[in-house]
C-alpha positions as CSV (number, residue, x, y, z in Angstrom):
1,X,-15.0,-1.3,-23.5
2,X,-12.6,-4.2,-21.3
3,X,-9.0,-3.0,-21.7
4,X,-6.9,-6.0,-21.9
5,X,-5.5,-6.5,-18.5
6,X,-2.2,-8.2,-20.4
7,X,-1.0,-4.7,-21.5
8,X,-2.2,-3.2,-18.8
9,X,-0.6,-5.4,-16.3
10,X,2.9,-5.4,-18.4
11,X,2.8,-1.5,-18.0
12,X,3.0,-2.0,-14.2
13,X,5.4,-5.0,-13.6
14,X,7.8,-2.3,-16.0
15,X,7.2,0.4,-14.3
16,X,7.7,-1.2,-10.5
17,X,10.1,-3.6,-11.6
18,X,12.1,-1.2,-13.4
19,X,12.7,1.5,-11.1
20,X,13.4,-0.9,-8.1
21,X,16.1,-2.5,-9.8
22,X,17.7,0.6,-10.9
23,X,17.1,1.9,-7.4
24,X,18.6,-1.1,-5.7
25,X,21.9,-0.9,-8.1
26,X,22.5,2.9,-8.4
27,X,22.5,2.9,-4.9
28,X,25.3,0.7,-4.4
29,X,27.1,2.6,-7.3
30,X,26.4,5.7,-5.3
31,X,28.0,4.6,-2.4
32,X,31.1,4.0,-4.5
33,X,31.5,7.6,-5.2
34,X,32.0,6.4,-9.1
35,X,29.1,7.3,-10.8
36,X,26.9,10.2,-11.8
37,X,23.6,9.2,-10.2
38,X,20.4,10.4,-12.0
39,X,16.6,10.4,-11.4
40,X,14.5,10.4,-14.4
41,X,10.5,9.6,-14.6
42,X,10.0,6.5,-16.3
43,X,8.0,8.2,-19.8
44,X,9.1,10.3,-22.5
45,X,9.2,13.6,-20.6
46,X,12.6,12.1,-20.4
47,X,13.3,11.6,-23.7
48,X,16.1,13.8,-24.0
49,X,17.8,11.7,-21.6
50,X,17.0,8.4,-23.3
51,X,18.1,9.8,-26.7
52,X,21.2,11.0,-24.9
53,X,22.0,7.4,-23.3
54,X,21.9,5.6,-26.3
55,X,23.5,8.1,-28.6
56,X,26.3,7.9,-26.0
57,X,26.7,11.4,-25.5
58,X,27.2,11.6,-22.0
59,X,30.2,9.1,-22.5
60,X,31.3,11.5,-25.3
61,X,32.0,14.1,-22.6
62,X,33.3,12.0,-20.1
63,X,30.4,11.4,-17.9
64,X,30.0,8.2,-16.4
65,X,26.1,7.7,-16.1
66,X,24.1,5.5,-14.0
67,X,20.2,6.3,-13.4
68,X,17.2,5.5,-11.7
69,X,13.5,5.7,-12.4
70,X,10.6,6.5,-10.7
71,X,6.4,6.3,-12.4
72,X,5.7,10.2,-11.2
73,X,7.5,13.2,-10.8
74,X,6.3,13.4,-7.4
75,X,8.1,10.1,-6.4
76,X,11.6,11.4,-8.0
77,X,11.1,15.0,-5.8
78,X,10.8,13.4,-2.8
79,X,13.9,11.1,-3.5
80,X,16.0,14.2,-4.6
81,X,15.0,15.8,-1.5
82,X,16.7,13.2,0.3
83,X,19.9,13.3,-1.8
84,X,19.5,10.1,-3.4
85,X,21.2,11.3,-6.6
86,X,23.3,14.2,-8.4
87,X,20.8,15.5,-11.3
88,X,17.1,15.1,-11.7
89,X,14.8,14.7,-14.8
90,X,11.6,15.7,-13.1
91,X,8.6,17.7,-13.8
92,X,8.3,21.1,-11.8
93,X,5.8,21.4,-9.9
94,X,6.8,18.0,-7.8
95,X,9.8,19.9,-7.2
96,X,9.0,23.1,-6.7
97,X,6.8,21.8,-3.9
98,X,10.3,20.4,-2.1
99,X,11.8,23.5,-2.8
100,X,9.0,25.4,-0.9
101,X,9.2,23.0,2.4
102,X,13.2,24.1,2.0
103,X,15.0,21.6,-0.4
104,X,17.7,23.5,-1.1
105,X,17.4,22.5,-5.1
106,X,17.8,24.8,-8.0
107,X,15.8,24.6,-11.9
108,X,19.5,25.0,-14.4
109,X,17.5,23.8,-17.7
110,X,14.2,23.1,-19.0
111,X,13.6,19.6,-20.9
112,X,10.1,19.9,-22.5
113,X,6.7,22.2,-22.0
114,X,3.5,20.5,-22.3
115,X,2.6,17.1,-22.3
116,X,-0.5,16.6,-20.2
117,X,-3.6,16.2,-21.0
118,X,-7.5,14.9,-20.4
119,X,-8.6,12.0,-21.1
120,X,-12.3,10.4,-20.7
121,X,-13.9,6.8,-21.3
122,X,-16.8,8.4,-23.6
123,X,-17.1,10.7,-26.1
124,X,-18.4,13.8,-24.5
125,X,-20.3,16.7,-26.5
126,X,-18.9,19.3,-23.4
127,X,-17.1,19.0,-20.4
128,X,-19.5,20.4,-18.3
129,X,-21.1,16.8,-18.8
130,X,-18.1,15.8,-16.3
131,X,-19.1,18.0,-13.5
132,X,-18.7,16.3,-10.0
133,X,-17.1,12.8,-11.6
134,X,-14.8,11.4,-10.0
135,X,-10.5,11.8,-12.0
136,X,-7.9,10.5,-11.5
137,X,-4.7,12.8,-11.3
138,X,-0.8,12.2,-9.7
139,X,-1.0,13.8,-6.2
140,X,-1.2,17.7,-5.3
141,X,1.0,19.6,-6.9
142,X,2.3,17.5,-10.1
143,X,1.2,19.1,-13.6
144,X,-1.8,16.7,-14.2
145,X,-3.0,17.9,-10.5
146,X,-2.4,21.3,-11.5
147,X,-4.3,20.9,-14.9
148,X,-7.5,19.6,-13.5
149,X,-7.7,22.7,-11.5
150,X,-6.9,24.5,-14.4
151,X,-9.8,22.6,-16.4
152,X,-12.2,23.2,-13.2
153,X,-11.7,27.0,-13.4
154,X,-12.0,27.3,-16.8
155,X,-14.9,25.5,-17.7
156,X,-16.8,26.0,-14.0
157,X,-17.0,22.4,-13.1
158,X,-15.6,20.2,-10.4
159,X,-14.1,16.7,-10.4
160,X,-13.9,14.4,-7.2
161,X,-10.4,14.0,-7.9
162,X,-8.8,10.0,-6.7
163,X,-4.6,10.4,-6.5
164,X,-3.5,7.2,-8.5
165,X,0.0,6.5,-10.7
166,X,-0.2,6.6,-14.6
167,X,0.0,3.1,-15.2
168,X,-2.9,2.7,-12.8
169,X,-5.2,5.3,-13.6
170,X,-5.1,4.2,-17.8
171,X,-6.8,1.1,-16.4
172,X,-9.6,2.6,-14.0
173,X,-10.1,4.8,-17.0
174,X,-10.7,2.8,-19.5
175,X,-12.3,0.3,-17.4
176,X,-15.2,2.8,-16.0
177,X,-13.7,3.1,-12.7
178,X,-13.8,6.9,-13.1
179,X,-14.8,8.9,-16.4
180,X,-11.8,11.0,-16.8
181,X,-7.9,11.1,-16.4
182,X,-5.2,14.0,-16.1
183,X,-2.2,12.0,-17.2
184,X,1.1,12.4,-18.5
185,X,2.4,11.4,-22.1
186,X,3.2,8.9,-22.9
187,X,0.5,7.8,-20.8
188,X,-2.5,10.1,-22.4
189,X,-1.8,9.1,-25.5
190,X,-1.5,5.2,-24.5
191,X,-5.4,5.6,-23.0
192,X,-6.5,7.3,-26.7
193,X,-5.0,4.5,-28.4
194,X,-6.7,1.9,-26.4
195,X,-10.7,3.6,-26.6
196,X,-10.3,6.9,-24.3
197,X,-10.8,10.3,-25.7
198,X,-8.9,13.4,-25.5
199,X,-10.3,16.4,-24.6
200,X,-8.2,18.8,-23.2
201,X,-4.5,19.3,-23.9
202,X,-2.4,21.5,-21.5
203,X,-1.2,23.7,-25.0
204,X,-5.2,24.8,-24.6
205,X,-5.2,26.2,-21.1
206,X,-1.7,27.3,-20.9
207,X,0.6,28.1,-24.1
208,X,3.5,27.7,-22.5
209,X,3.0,25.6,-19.7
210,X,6.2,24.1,-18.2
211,X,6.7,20.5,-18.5
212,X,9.9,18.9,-17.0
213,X,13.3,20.1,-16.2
214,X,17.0,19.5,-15.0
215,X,18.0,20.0,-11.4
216,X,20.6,19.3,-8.7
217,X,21.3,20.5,-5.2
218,X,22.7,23.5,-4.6
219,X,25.6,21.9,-3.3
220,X,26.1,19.7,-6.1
221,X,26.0,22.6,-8.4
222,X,28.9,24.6,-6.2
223,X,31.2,21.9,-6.4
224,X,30.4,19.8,-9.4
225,X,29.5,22.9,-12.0
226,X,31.6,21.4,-14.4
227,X,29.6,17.8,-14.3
228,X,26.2,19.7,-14.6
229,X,27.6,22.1,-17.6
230,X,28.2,19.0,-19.2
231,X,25.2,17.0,-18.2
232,X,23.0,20.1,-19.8
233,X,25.0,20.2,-22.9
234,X,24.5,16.7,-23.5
235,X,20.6,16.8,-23.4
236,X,20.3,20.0,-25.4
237,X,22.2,17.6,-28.0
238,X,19.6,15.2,-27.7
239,X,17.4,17.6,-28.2
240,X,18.4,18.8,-31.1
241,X,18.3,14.8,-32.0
242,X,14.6,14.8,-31.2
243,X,13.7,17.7,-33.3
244,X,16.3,16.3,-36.2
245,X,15.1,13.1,-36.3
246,X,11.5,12.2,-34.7
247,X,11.0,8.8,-36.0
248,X,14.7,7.4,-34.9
249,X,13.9,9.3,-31.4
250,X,10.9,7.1,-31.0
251,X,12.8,4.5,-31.8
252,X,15.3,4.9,-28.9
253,X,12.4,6.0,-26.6
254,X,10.3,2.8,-27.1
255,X,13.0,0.5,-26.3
256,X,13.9,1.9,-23.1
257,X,10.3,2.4,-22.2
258,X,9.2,-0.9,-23.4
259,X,6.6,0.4,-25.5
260,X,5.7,0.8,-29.0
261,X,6.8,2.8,-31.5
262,X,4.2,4.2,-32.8
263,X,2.5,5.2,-29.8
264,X,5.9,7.2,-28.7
265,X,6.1,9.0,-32.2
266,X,2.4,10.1,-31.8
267,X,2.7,10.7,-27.9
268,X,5.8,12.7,-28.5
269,X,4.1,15.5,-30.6
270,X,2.6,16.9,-27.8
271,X,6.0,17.6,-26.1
272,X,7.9,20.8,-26.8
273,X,11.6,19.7,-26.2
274,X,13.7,22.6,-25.5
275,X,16.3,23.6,-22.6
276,X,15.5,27.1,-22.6
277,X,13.8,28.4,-18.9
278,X,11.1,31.0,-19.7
279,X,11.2,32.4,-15.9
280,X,7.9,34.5,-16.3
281,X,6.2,30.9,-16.9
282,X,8.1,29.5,-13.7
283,X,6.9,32.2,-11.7
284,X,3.1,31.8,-12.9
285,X,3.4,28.3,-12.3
286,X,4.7,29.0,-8.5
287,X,1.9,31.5,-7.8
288,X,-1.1,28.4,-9.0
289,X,0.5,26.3,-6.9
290,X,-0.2,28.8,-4.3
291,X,-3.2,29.8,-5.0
292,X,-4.9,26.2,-5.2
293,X,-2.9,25.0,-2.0
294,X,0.3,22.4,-3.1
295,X,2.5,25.0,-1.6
296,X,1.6,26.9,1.2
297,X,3.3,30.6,0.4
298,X,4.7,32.2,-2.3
299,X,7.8,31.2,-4.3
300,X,10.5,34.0,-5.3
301,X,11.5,31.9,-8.5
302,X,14.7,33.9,-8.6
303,X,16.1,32.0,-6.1
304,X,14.8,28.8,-7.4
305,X,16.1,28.9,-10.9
306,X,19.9,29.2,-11.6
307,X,20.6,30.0,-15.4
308,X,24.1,31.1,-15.7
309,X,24.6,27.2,-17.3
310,X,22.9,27.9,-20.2
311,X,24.9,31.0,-20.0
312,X,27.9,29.7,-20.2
313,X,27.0,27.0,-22.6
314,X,26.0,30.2,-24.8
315,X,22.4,29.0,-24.6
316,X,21.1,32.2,-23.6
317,X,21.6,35.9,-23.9
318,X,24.3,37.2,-21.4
């Protein structure tokens, strides 16, 4: 199958296009000390965020946002480290990999679990069919990365993994480049539609694997508590949008994505929105990063993730 190069190409131009201009002008705003700057990956990981944007909840509580948007959670991490912004939308494992070369960055919310998945260019009786192809995945250490090792273990086979974006990798896919992709919704879900096939969903391998989550600097947190408190309670809203409404929520998602309705509705049932932070789960997910070499010791998550937010915001048990 030849994947129109049109859609494929319109993915891109979005997704560079996009985050440079947002980078270029929330920088400037940053400098002006006016804004609350935020990272967010360009999919509907964020959702929350998007549904919280247009809903105008964040203005509701006073916050004035401006944000910026970056294709992979690993891009974002490595801005954050650098203290590019005030509040983070990012998956954890990019993160967590900062934390662990000593980004002094703390988990206060969850956004989602799941949402990875993969996805090959044939339809395949068994996986083991794969063994020794060459997959594509985000980099060492993001969730995709950290699924195909998953996948590897459990099913005994190995993949000559390529490091390429989302947008990217739906086009080697589907164009025989390589036979199978770890990606991110909305991105998986994107490569089904256009003649890929689904295989293996990051709900099989790990119930409750983390997804994405809400962080700042440690600093920002000490003297800005009341920004974040606000910023948390705001997606949790959303949330609770998401889960009210699915169909308007795709709505709102498409349009800021620049992508079809349809495709989000479908891509955003493999999402578990939620802002609770199961710590037992963050802590697994430290100890595989570990023990297949993104980080190079082991993580103490207690230092890492800083609940008393959803505390306060009565979001959890005292």
């Amino acid at each position: 199958m030849r994947v129109s190069f049109r859609v494929l190409a319109l993915l891109a131009i979005v997704a560079v296009l996009t985050s440079g201009l947002y980078y270029i002008h929330a920088y400037t705003v940053m400098r002006s000390g006016k804004e609350i700057i935020v990272g967010v990956e360009l999919n509907d990981h964020s959702a929350a965020f998007w549904v919280a944007l247009d809903n105008g909840y964040f203005e509701e509580l006073g916050l004035n946002i401006e944000y910026m948007t970056f294709s992979t959670g690993l891009e974002l991490a490595v801005a954050l480290s650098r203290g590019d912004f005030d509040i983070a939308l990012a998956c954890v494992g990019p993160v967590m990999v900062m934390y662990s070369r000593g980004v002094p960055v703390v988990l206060v919310a969850m956004t989602h679990l799941h949402g990875y998945s993969m996805v090959v260019n044939e339809n395949i009786s068994d996986i083991e069919e794969l063994s020794g192809a060459k997959a594509t995945v985000s980099g060492p250490g993001s969730p995709v990365w950290l699924l195909a090792h998953m996948v590897m273990d459990e099913y005994n086979v190995s993949f000559d993994l390529v490091k390429m974006p989302p947008f990217v990798a739906v086009n080697a896919l589907l164009n025989h480049q390589v036979r199978a992709s770890f990606l991110p919704e909305h991105y998986a879900t994107l490569a089904v539609r256009l003649g890929g096939y689904r295989v293996v969903t990051s709900q099989e391998l790990w119930r409750g694997m983390p997804g994405s989550g809400i962080f700042v600097r440690k600093d920002f947190l000490i003297n800005h508590r009341d920004i974040v408190k606000k910023f948390v309670y705001a997606i949790y809203r959303a949330i609770n949008f998401i889960k009210e409404n699915p169909d308007k929520a795709a709505v709102i998602v498409a349009k800021h994505l620049a992508s079809s309705v349809d495709i989000m509705s479908e891509s955003m049932k493999y999402l578990d929105y939620s802002v609770k932070v199961n710590r037992t789960a963050i802590q697994q997910y430290a100890d595989l990063l570990h023990r297949y070499g993104a980080i190079d010791h082991v993580i103490d998550v207690d230092e890492f993730v800083e609940l008393s937010i959803l505390r306060d915001l009565g979001l959890i048990q005292q």
